[in-house]
mmCIF file of the N, C-alpha and C atoms, coordinates in Angstrom:
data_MODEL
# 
_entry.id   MODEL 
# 
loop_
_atom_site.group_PDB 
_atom_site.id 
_atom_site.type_symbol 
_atom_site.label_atom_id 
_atom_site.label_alt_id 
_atom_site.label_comp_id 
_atom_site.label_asym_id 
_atom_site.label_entity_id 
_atom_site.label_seq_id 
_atom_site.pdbx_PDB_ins_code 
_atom_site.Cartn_x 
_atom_site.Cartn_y 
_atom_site.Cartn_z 
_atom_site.occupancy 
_atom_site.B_iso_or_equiv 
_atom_site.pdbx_formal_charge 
_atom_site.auth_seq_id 
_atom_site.auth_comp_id 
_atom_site.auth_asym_id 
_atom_site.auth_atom_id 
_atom_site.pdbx_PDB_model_num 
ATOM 1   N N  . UNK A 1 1  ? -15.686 -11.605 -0.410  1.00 0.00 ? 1  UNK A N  1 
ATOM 2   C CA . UNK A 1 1  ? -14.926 -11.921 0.788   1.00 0.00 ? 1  UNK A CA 1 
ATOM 3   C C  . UNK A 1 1  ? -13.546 -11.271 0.719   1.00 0.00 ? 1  UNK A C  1 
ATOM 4   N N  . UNK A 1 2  ? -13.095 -10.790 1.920   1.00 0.00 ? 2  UNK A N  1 
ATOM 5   C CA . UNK A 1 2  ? -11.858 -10.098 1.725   1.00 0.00 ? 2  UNK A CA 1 
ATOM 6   C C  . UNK A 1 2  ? -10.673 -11.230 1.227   1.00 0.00 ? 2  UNK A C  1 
ATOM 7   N N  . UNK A 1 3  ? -10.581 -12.300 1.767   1.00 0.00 ? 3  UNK A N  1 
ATOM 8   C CA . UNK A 1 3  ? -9.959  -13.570 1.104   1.00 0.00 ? 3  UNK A CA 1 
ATOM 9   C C  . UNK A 1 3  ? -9.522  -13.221 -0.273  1.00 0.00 ? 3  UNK A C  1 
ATOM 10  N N  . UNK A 1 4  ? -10.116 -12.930 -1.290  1.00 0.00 ? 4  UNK A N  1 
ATOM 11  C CA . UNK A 1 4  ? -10.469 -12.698 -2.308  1.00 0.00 ? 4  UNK A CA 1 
ATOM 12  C C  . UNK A 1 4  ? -9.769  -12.050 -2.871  1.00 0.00 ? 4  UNK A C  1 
ATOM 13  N N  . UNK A 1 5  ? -10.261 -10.467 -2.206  1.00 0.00 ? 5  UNK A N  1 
ATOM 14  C CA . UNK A 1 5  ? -9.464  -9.372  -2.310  1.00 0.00 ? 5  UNK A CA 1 
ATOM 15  C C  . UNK A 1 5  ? -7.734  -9.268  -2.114  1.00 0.00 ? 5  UNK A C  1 
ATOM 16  N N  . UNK A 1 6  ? -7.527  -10.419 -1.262  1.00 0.00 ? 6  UNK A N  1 
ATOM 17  C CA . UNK A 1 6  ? -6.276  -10.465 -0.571  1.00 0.00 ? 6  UNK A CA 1 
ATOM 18  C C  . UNK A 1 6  ? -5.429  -11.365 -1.618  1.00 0.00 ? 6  UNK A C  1 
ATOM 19  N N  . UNK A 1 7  ? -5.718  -12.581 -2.263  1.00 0.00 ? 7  UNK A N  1 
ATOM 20  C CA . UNK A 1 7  ? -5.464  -13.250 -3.620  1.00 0.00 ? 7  UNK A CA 1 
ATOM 21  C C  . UNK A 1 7  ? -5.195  -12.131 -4.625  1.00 0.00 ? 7  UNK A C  1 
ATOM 22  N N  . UNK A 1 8  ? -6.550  -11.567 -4.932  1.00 0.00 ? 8  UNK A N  1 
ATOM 23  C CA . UNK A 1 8  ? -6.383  -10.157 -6.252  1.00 0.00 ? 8  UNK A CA 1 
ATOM 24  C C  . UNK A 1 8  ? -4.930  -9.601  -5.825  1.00 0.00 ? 8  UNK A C  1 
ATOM 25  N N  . UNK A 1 9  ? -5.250  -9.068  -4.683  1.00 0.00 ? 9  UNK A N  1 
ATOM 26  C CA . UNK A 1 9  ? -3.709  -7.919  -4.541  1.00 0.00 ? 9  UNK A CA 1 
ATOM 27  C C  . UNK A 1 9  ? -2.380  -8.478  -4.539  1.00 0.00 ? 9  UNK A C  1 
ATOM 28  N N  . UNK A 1 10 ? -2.330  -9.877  -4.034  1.00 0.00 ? 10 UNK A N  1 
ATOM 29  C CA . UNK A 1 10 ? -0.941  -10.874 -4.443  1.00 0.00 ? 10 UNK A CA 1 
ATOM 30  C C  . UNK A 1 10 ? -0.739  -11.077 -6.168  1.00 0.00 ? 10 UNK A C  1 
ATOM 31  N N  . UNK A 1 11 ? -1.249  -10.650 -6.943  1.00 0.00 ? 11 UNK A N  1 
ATOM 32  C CA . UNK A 1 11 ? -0.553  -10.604 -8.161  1.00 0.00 ? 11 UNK A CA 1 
ATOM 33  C C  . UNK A 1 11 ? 0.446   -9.481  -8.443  1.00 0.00 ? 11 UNK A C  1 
ATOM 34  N N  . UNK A 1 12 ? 0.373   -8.352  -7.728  1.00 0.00 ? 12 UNK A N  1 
ATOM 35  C CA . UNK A 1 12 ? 1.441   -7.626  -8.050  1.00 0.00 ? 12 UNK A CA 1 
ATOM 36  C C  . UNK A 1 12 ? 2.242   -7.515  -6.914  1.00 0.00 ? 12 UNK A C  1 
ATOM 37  N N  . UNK A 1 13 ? 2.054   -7.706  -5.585  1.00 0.00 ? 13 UNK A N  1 
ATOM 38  C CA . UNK A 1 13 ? 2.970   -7.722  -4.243  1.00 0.00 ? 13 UNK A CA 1 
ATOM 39  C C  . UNK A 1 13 ? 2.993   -9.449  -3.979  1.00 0.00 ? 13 UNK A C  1 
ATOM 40  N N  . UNK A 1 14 ? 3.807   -9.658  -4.357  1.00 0.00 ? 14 UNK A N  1 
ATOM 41  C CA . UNK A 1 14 ? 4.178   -11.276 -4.034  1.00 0.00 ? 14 UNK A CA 1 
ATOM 42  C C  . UNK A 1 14 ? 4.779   -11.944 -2.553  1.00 0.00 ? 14 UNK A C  1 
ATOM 43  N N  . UNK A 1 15 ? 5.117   -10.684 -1.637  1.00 0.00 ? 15 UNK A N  1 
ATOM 44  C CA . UNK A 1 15 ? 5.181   -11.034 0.011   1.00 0.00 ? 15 UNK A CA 1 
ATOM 45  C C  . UNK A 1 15 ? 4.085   -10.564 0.645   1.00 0.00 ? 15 UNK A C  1 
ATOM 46  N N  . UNK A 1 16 ? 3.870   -11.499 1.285   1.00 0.00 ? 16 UNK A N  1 
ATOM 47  C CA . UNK A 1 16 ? 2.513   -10.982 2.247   1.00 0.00 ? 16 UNK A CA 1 
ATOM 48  C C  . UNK A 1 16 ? 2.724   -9.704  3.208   1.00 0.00 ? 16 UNK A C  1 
ATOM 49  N N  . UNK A 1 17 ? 4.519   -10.101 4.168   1.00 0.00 ? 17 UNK A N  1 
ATOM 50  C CA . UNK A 1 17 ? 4.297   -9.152  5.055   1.00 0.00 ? 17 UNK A CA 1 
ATOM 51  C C  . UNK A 1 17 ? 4.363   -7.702  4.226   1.00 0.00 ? 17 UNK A C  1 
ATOM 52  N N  . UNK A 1 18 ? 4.844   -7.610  2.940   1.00 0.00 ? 18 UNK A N  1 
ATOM 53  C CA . UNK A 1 18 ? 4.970   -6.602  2.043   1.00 0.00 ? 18 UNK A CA 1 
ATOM 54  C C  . UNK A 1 18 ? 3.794   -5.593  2.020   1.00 0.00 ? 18 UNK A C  1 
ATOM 55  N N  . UNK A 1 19 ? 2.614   -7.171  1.546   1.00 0.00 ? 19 UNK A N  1 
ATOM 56  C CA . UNK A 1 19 ? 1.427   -6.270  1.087   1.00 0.00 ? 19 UNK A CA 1 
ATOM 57  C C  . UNK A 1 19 ? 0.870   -5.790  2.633   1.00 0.00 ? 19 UNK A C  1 
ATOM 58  N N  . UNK A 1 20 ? 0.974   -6.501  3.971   1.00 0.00 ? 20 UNK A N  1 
ATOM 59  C CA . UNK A 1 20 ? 0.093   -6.241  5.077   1.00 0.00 ? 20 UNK A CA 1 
ATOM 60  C C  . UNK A 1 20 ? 0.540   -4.405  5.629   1.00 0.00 ? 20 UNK A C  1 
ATOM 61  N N  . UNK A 1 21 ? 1.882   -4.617  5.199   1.00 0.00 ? 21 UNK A N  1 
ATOM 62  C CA . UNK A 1 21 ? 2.422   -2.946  5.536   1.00 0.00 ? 21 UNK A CA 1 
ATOM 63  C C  . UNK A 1 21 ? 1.678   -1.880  4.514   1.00 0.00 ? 21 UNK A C  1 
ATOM 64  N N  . UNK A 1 22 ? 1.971   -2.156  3.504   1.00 0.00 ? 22 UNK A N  1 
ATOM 65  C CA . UNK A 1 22 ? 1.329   -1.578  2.591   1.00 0.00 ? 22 UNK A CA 1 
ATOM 66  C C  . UNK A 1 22 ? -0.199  -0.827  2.246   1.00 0.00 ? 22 UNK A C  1 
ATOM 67  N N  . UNK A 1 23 ? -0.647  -1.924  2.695   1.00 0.00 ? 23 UNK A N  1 
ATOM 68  C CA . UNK A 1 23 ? -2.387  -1.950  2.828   1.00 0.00 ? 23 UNK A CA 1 
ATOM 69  C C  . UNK A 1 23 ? -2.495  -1.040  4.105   1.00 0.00 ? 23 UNK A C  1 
ATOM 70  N N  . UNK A 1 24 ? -1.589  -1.389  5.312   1.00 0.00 ? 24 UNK A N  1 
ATOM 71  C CA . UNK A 1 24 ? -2.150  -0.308  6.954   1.00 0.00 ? 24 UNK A CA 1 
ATOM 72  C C  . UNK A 1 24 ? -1.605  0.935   6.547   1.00 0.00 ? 24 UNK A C  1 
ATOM 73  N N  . UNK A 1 25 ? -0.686  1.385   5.557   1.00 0.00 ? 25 UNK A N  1 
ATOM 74  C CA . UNK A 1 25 ? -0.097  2.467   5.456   1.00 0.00 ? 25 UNK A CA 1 
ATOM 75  C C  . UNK A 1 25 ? -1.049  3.266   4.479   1.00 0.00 ? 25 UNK A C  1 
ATOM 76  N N  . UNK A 1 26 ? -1.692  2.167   3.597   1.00 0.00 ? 26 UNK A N  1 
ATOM 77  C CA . UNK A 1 26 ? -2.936  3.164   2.700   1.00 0.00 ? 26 UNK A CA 1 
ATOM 78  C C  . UNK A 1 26 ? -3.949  3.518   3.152   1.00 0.00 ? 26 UNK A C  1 
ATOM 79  N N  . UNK A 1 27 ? -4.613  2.086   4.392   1.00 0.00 ? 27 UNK A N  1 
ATOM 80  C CA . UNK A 1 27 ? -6.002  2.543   5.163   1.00 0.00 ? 27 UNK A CA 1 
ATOM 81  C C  . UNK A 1 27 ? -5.697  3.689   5.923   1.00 0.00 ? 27 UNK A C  1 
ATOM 82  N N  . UNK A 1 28 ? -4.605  3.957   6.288   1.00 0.00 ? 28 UNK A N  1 
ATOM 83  C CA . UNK A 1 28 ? -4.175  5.010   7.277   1.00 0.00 ? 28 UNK A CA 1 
ATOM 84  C C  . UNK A 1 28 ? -4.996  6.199   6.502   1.00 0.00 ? 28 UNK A C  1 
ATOM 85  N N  . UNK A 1 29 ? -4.409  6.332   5.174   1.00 0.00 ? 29 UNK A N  1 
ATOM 86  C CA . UNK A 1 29 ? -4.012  7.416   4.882   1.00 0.00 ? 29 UNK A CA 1 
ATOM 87  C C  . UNK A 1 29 ? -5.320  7.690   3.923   1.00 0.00 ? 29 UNK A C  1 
ATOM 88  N N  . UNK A 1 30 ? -6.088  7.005   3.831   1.00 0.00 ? 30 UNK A N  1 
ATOM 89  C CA . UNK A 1 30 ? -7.355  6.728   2.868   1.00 0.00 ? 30 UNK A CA 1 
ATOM 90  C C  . UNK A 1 30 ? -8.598  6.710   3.665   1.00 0.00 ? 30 UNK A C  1 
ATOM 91  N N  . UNK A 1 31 ? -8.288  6.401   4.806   1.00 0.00 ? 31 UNK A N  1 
ATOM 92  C CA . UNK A 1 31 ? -9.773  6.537   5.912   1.00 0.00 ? 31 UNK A CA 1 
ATOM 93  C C  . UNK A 1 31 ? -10.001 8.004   6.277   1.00 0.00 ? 31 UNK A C  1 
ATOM 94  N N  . UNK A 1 32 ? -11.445 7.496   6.019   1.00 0.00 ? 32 UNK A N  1 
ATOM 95  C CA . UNK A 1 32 ? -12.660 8.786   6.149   1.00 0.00 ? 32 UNK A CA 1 
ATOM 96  C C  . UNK A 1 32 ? -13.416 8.851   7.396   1.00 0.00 ? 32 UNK A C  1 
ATOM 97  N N  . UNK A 1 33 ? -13.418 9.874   8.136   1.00 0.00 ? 33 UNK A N  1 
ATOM 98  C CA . UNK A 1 33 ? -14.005 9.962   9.811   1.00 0.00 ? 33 UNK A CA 1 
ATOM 99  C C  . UNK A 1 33 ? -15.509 9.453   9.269   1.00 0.00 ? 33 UNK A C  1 
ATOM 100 N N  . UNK A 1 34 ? -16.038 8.446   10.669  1.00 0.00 ? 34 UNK A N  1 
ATOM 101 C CA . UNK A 1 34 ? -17.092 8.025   10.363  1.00 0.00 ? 34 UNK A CA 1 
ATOM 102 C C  . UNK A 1 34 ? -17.300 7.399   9.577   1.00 0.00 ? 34 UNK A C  1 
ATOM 103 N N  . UNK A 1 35 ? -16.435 6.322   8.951   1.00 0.00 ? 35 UNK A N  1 
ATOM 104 C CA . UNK A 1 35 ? -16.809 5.207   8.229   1.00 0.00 ? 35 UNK A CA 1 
ATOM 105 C C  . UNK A 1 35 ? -15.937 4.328   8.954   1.00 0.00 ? 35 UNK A C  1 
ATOM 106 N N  . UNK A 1 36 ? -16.505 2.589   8.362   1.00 0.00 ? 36 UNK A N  1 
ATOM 107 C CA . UNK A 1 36 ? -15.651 2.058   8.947   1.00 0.00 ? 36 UNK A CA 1 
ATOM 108 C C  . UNK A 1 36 ? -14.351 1.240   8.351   1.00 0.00 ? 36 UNK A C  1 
ATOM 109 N N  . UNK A 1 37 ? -13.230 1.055   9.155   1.00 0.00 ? 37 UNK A N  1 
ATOM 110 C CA . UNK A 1 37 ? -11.881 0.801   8.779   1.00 0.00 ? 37 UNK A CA 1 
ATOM 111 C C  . UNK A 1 37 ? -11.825 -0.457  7.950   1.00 0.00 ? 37 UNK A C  1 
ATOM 112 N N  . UNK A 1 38 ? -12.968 -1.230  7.898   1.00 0.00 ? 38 UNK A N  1 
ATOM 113 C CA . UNK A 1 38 ? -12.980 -2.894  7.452   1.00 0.00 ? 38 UNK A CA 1 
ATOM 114 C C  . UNK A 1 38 ? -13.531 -2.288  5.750   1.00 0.00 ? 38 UNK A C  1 
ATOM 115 N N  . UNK A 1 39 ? -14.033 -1.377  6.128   1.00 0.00 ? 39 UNK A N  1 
ATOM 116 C CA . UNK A 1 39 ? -14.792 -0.930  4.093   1.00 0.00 ? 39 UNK A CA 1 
ATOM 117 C C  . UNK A 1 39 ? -13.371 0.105   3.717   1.00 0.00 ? 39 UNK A C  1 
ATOM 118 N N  . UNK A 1 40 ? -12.871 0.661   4.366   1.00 0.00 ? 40 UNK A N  1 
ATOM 119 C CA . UNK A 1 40 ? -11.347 1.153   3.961   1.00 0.00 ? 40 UNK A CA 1 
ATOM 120 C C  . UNK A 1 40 ? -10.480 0.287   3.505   1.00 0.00 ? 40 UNK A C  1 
ATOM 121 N N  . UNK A 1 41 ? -10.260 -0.615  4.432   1.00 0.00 ? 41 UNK A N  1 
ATOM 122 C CA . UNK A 1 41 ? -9.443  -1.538  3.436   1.00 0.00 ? 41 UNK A CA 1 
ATOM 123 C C  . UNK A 1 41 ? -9.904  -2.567  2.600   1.00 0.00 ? 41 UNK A C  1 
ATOM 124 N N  . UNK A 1 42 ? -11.269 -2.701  2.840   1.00 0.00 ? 42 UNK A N  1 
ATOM 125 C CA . UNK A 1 42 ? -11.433 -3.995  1.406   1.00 0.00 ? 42 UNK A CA 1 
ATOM 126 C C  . UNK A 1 42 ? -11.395 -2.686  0.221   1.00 0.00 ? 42 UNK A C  1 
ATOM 127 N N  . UNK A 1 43 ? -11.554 -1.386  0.227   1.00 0.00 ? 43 UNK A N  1 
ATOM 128 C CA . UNK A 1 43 ? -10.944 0.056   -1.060  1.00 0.00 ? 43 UNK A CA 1 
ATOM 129 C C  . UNK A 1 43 ? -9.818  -0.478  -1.517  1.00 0.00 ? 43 UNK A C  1 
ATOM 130 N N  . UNK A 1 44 ? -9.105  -0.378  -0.404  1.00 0.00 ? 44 UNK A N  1 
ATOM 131 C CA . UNK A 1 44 ? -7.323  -0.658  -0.591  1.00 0.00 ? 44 UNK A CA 1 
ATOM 132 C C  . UNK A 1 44 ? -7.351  -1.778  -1.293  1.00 0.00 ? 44 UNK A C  1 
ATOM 133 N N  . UNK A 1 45 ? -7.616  -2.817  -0.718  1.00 0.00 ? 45 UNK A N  1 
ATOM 134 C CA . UNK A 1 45 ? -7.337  -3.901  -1.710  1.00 0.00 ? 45 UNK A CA 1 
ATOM 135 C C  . UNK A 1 45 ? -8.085  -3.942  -2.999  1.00 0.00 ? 45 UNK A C  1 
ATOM 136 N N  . UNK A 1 46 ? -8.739  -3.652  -3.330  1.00 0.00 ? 46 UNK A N  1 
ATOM 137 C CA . UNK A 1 46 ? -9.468  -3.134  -4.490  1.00 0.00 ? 46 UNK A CA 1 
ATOM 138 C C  . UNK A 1 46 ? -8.906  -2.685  -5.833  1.00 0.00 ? 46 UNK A C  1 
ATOM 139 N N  . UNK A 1 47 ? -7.850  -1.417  -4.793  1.00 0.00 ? 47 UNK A N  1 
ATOM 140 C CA . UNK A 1 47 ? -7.322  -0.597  -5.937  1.00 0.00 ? 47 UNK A CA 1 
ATOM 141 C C  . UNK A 1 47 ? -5.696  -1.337  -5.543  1.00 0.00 ? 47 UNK A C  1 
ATOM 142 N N  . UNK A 1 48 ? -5.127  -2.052  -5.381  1.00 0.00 ? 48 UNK A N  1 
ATOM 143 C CA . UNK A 1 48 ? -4.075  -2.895  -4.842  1.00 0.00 ? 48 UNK A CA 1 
ATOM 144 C C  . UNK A 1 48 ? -4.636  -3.708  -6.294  1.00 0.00 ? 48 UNK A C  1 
ATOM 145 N N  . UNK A 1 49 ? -5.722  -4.140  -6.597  1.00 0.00 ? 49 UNK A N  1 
ATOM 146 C CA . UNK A 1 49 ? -5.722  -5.953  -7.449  1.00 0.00 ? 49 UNK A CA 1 
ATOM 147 C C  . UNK A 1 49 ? -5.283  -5.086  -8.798  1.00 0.00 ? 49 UNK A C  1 
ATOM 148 N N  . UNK A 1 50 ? -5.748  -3.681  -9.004  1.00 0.00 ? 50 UNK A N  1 
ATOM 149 C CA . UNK A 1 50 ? -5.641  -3.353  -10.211 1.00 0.00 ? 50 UNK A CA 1 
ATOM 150 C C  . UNK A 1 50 ? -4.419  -2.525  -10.482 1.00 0.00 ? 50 UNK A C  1 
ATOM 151 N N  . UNK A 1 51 ? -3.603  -2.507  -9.799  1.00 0.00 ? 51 UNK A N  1 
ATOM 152 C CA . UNK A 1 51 ? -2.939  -1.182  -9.798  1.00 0.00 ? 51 UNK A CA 1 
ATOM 153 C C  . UNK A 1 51 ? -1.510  -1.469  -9.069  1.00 0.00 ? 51 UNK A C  1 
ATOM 154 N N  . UNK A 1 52 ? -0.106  -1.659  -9.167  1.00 0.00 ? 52 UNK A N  1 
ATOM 155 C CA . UNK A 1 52 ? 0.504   -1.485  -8.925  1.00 0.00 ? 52 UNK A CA 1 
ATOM 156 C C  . UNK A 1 52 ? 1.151   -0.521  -7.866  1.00 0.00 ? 52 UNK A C  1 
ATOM 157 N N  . UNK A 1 53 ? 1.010   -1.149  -6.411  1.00 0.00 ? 53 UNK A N  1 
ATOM 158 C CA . UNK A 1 53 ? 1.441   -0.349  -5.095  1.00 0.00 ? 53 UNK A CA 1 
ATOM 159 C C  . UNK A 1 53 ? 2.834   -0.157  -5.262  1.00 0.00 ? 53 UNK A C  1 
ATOM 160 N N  . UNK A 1 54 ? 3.630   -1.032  -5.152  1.00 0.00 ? 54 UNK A N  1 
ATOM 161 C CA . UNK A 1 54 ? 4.474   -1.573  -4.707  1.00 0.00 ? 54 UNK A CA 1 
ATOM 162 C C  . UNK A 1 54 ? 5.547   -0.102  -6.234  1.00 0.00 ? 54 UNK A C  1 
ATOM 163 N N  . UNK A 1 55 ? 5.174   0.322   -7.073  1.00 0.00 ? 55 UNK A N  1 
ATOM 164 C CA . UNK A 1 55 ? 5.417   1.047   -8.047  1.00 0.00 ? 55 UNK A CA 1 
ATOM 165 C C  . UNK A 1 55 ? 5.490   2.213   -7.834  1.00 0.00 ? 55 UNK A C  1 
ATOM 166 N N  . UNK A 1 56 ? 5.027   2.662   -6.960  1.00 0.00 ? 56 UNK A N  1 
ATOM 167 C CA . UNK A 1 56 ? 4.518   3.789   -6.440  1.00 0.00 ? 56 UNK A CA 1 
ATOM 168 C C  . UNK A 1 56 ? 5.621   4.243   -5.227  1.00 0.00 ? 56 UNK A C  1 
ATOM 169 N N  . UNK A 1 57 ? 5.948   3.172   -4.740  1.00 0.00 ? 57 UNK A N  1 
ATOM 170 C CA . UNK A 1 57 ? 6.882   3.561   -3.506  1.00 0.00 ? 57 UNK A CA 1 
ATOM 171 C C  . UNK A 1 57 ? 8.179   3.558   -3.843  1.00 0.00 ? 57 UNK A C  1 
ATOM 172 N N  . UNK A 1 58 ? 9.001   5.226   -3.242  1.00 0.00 ? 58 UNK A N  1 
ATOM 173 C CA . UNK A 1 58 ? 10.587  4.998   -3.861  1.00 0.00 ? 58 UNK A CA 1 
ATOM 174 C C  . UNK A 1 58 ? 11.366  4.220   -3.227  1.00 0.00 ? 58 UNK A C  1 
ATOM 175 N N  . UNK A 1 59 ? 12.399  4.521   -4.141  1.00 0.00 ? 59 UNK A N  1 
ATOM 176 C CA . UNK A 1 59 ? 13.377  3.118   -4.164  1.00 0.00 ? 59 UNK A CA 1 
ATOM 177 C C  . UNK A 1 59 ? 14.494  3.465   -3.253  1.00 0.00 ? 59 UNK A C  1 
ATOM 178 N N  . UNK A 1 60 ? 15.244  2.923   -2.909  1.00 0.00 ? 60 UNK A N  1 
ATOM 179 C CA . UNK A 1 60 ? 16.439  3.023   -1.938  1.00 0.00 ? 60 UNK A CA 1 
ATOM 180 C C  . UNK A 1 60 ? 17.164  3.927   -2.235  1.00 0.00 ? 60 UNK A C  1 
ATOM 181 N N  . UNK A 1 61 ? 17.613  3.536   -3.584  1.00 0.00 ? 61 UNK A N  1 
ATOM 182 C CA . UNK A 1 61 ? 18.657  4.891   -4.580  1.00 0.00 ? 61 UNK A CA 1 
ATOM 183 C C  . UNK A 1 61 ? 17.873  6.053   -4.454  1.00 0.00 ? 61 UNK A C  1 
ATOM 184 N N  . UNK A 1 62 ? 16.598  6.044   -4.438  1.00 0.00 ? 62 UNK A N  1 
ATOM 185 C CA . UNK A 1 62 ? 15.757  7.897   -4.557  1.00 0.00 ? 62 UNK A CA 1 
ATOM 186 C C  . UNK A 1 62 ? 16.057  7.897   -3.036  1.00 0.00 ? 62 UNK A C  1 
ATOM 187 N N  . UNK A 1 63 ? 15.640  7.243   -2.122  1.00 0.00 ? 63 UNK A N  1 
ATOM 188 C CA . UNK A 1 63 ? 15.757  7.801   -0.710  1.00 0.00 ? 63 UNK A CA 1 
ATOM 189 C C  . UNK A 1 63 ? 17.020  8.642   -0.223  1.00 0.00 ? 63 UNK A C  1 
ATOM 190 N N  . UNK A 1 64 ? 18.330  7.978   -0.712  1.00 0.00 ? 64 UNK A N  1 
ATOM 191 C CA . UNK A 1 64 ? 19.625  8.195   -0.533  1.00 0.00 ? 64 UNK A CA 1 
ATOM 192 C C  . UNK A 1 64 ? 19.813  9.579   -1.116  1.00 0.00 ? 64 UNK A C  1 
ATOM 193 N N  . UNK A 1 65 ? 18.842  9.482   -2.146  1.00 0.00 ? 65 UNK A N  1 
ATOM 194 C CA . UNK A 1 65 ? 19.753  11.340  -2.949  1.00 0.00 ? 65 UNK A CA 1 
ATOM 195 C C  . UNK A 1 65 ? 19.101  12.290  -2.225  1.00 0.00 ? 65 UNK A C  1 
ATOM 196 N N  . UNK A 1 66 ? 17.528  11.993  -1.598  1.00 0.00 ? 66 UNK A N  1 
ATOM 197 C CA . UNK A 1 66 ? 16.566  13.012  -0.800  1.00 0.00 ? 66 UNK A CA 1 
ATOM 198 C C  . UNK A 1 66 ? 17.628  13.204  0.340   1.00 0.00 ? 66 UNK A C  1 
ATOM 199 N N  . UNK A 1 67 ? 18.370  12.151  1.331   1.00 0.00 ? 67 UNK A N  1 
ATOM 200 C CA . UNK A 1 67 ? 18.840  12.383  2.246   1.00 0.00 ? 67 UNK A CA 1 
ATOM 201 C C  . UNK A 1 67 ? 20.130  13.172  2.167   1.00 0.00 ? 67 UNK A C  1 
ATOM 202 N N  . UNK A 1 68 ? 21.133  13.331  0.566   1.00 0.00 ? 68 UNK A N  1 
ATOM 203 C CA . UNK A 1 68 ? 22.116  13.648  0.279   1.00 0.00 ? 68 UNK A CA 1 
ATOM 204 C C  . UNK A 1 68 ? 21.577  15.103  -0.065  1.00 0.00 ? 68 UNK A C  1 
ATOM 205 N N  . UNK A 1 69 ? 21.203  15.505  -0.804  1.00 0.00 ? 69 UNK A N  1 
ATOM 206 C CA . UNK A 1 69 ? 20.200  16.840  -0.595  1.00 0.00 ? 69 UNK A CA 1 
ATOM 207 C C  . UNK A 1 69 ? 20.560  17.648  0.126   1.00 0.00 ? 69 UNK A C  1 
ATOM 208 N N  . UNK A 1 70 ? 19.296  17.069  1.576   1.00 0.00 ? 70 UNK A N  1 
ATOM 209 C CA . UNK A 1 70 ? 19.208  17.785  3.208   1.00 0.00 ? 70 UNK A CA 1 
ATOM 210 C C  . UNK A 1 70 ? 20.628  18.138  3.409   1.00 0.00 ? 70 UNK A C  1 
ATOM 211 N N  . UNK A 1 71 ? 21.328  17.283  3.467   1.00 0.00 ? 71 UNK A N  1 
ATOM 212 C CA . UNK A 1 71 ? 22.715  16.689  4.403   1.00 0.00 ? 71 UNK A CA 1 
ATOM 213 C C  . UNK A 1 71 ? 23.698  18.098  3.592   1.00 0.00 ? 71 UNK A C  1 
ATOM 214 N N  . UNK A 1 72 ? 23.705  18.371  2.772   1.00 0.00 ? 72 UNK A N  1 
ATOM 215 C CA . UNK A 1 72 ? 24.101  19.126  1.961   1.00 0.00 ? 72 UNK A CA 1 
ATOM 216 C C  . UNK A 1 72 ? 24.160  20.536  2.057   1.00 0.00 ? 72 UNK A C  1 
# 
């Protein structure tokens, strides 16, 4: 049950609305034409229970130097 899946992936994202962004931003980007979006994201959450998302995404301080960079 996705229930399930959704418990698993709260051990490493501890806000929900955290993980719900998270998860539409991976099905986005993880869906395959011709399958369907409900087996995309029970993937996501899948690899969410084992795996550290939230690790993966930069941090405020990295955003700021990418934008200091450009600006530059």
């Amino acid at each position: 049950m996705r229930s399930d899946l959704i418990f698993g992936a709260l051990t490493h994202v501890s806000n929900r609305y955290q993980l719900c962004q998270l998860a539409s931003k991976a099905t986005r980007k993880l869906h395959k034409p011709n399958t369907r979006v409900q087996d995309t994201t029970n993937e996501v959450m899948v690899r969410f229970r084992y795996s550290n998302p939230v690790a993966a995404t930069p941090t405020v301080e990295e955003k700021t130097k990418v934008q200091q960079r450009r600006a530059a």
